[in-house]
N, C-alpha and C positions, 0 to 999 in steps of 0.2 A: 524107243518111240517118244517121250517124254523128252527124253534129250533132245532128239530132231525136232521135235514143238520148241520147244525155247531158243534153239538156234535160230528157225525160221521167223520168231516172234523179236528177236532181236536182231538180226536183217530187217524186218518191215520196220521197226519203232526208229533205227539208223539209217535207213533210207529218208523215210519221211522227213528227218530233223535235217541229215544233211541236205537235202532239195530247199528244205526252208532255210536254210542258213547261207546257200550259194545264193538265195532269189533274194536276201534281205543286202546281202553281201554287193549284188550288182548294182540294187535300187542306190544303194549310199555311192557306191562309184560313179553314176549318171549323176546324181545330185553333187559333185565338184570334187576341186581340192581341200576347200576350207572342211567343207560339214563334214570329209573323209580322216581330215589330220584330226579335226574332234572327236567321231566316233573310235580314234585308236588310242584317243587320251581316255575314251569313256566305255567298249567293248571288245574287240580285237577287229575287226576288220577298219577300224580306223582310231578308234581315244578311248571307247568304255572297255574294250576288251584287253587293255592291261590293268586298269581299275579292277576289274573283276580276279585279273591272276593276282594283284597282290592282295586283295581282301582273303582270298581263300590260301594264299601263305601267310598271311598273317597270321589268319585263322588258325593255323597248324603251328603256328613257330609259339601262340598264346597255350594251346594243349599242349604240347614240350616242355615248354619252360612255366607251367602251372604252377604255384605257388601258393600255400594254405593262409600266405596274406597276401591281399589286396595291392596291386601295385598303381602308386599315384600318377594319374594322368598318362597311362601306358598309350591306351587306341590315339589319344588326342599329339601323344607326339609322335608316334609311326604316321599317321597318316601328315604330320606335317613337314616331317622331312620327306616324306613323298612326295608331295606336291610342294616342295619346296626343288628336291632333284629335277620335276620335269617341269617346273620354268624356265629352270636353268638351260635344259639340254633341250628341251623343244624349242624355246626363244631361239635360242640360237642355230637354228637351222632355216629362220623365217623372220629375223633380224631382218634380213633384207629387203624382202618381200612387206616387211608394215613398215620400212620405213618409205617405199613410196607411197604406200595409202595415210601413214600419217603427217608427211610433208604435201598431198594436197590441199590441206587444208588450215588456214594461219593460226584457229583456234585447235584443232590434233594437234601440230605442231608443239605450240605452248603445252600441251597436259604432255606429250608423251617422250618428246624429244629428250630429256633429259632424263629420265628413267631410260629407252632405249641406246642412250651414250654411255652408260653406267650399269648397264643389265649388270656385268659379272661383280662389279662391287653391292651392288641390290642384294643379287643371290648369295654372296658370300658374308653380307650382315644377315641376312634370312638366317643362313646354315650355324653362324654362329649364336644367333638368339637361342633357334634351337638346343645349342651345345647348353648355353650355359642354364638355360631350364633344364635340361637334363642332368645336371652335376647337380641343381641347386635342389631336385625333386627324388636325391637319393636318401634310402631312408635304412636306418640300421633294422640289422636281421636279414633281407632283401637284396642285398648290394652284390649276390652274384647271380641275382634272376633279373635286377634292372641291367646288369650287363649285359646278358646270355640275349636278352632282349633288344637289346640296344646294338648287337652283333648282328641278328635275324635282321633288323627294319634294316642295315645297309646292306646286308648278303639279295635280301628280297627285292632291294632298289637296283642293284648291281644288276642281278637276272634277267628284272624284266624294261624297269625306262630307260638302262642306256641302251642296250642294243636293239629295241623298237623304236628308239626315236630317229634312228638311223635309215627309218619306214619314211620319216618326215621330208627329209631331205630328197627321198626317192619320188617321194609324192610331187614336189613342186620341181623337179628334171623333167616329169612328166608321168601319167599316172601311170603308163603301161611299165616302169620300172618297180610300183611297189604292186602295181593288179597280177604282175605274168609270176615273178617270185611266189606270190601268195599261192596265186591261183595253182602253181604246179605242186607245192607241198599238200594242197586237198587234191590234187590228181594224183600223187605219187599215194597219198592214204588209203582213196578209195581202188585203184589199181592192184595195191598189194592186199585189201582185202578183202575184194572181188576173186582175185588169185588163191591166198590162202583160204581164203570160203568153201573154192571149188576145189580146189586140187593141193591143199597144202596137206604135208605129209611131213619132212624133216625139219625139226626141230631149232628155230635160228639162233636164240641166246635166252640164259635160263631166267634174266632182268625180266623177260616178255615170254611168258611160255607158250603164250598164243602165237606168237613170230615165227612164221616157216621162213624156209628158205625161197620154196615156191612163189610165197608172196613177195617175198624179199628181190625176186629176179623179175619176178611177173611185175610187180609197181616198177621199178626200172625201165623197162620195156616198154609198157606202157605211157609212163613218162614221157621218154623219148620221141614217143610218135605227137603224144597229146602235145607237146611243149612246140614240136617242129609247124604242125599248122594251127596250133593257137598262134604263136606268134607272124604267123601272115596274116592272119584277120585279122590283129588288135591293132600290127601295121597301117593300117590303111584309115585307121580315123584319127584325126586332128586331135579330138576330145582327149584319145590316151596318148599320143604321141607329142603336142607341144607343149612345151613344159608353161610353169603358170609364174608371171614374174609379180603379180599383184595378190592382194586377199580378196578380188571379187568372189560372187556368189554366184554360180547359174549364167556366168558370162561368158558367150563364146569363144574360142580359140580359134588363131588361122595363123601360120608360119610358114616358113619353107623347110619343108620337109627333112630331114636332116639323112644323111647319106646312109645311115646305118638301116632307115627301113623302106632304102629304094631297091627294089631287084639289080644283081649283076649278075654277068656272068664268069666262073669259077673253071677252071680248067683240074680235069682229075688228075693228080699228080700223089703219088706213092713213095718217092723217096727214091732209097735205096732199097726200097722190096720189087723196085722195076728191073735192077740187075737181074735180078735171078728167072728173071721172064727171057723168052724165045726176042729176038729181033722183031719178028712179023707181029707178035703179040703188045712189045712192048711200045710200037708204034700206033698202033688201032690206038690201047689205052691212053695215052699219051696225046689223041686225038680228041677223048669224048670231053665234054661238059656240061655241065649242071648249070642253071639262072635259078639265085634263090636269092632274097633279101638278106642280108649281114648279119642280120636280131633272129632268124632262125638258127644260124647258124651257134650264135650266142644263145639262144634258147636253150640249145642241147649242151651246153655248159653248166648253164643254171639247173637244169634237169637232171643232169649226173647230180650236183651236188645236195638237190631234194630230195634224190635217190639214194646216194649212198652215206652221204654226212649227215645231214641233217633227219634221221631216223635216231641217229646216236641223244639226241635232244629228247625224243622220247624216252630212249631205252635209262639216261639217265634221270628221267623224271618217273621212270617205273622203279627203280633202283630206291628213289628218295621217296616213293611212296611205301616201299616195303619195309624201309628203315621206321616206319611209324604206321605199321601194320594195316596199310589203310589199302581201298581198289581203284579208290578215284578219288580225284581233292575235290568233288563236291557232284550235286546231281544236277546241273544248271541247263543243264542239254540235253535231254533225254535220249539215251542208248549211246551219249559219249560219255558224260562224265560230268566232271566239271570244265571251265573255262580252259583254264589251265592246261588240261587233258588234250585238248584239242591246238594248244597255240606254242606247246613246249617246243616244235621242231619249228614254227616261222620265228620262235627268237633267233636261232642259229640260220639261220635266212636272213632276217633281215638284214646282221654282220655281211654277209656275203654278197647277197647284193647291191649295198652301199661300195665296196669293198673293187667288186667287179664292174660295177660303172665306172668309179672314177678311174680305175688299172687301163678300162681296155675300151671302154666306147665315151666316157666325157672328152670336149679338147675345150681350149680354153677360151674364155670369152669373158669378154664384159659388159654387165648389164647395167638397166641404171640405180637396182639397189648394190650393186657393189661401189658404184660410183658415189652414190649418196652417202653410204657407211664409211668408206675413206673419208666420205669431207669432211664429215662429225671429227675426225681424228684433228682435223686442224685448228690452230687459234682462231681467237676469234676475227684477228686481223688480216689473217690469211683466208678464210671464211668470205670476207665480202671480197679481199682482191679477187678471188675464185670467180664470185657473181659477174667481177666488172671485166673481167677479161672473156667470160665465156663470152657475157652481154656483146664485146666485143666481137668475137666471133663471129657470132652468130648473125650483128647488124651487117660484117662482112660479106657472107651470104647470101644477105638481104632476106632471114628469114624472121626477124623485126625490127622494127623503124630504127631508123640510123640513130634517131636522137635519143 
């Protein structure tokens, strides 16, 4: 009875957190692209939420590698080759996107033109500054825990800013590429332990002892349906469907709709599993059809892979917590855990869905920050012939004064 008190008491305390974390989660998605790419540099549904996962490996990697002296200026350089890595790798997924907000303007222009033509030499004197304060702050006695440490800060960067920055890029395609991914790894979570709550029984891996297999089928399943008419609603609004080619704030959206989240209609066809049908039978078949949007179809792609890959993200973040005898990297959440606890399976998401837009729904286009970002590449003297020929152009037109 006792036991059934505290399972029932941790169902409510994990209901409650999760309903509050989906309603804080939607509020940041309505407020845009920008405040969304911030909040996943600063929490996990958009900027603080990998700040949070490396402070709490940090955290862990500082118990590890504890040492009975004091190591000089350890927190002050993990965190700045951290925030050294995601200038690097956020900048450039949104390079394009501020260079036309800082070329509207003659005075942006001057401050930023020049830092945004040279971002990867910027970052790569950052990275090295860092190095050699690191070499020059090694100190005898110490010199295999300023290593072991100096291991951890890039193993912890590796984990989590490069493949959430890959959130970035999905963000400004358009948000329904980073909200539908997100949003089915919390439907795949609470599906399998809805499942496993109710009816788990067999035992799925000994990483997760908690993990049936019941859950393990039943999130599946549930996935599948939840992913199939989530992505018909999120369809239909402009907000998550057109991608964002500026760094406004709170600015409307309006585009032509892009083909992948117009309803067609799909003719049911089977292959070679039609041979083994009667003639009368394989003919009806052969007749029916389905009208679905192309993005549910692509939904249930992405919902396999929150269903059956991307749990492995957990199961090896349960693995790396038993290595360091620990239940949770921290209590940030109440009734999940810590940060981390909750975000280990959308790093392996994020990879994937970056990964699966450009494979099978981006085609290619050109906007005007790619346009802009070439021209930086050029001299300076090809730079104004550029001006004077468009200028040309364009007076051809007659879409400004001839003169």
């Amino acid at each position: 009875i006792v036991a059934q008190k505290a399972k029932l008491r941790s169902f409510r305390v994990r209901t409650v957190s999760t309903v509050a974390l989906i309603g804080t989660f939607i509020g940041i998605i309505w407020s845009g692209h920008v405040p969304l790419m911030f909040f996943i540099l600063l929490l996990q549904a958009s900027s603080l939420d990998f700040f949070l996962v490396a402070r709490e490996l940090f955290r862990i990697a500082y118990v590890a590698q504890r040492s009975k002296r004091s190591l000089p200026l350890l927190r002050t350089q993990q965190w700045y080759f951290f925030f050294t890595a995601v200038f690097w790798l956020y900048l450039r997924f949104i390079k394009n996107n501020l260079l036309v907000e800082v070329t509207s303007d003659k005075t942006l222009a001057r401050l930023f033109y020049w830092a945004l033509k040279h971002h990867s030499l910027i970052c790569y004197s950052l990275y090295m500054a860092g190095f050699v304060g690191f070499v020059l702050s090694l100190k005898k006695g110490v010199y295999m825990h300023q290593f072991a440490h100096y291991a951890w800060t890039h193993m912890i960067i590796l984990i989590t800013t490069v493949p959430t920055s890959f959130f970035v890029s999905n963000i400004f395609s358009g948000l329904i590429w980073y909200v539908l991914p997100a949003f089915l790894i919390v439907a795949n979570d609470i599906c399998a332990y809805l499942a496993g709550f109710f009816f788990g029984r067999t035992p799925l891996i000994k990483l997760s002892p908690k993990k049936t297999w019941e859950g393990f089928i039943g999130g599946f399943l549930g996935t599948l349906v939840i992913a199939f008419f989530l992505a018909a609603v999120m369809s239909k609004y402009k907000w998550l469907t057109c991608p964002r080619k500026d760094l406004t704030v709170f600015k409307g959206l309006d585009c032509v709709p892009d083909e992948v989240f117009v309803p067609e209609t799909f003719a049911l066809y089977l292959g070679l599993m039609f041979e083994a049908l009667p003639a009368g039978l394989r003919h009806w078949l052969g007749e029916l059809t389905f009208t679905v949007a192309p993005i549910q179809l692509h939904a249930l792609s992405l919902a396999s892979f929150a269903s059956i890959i991307a749990p492995f993200g957990g199961f090896f973040a349960s693995g790396f917590k038993r290595a360091f005898h620990m239940k949770d990297f921290g209590d940030t959440i109440p009734g999940h855990g810590g940060v981390t606890d909750r975000f280990d399976c959308q790093i392996l998401m994020a990879v994937f869905a970056y990964c699966y837009y450009y494979s099978y729904i981006s085609k290619p286009e050109v906007t005007l920050g790619d346009v802009l970002s070439l021209a930086t590449k050029l001299n300076d003297h090809d730079q104004i012939l550029l001006v004077g020929k468009l200028a040309n152009l364009l007076a051809g037109e007659d879409l400004i004064p001839g003169d």
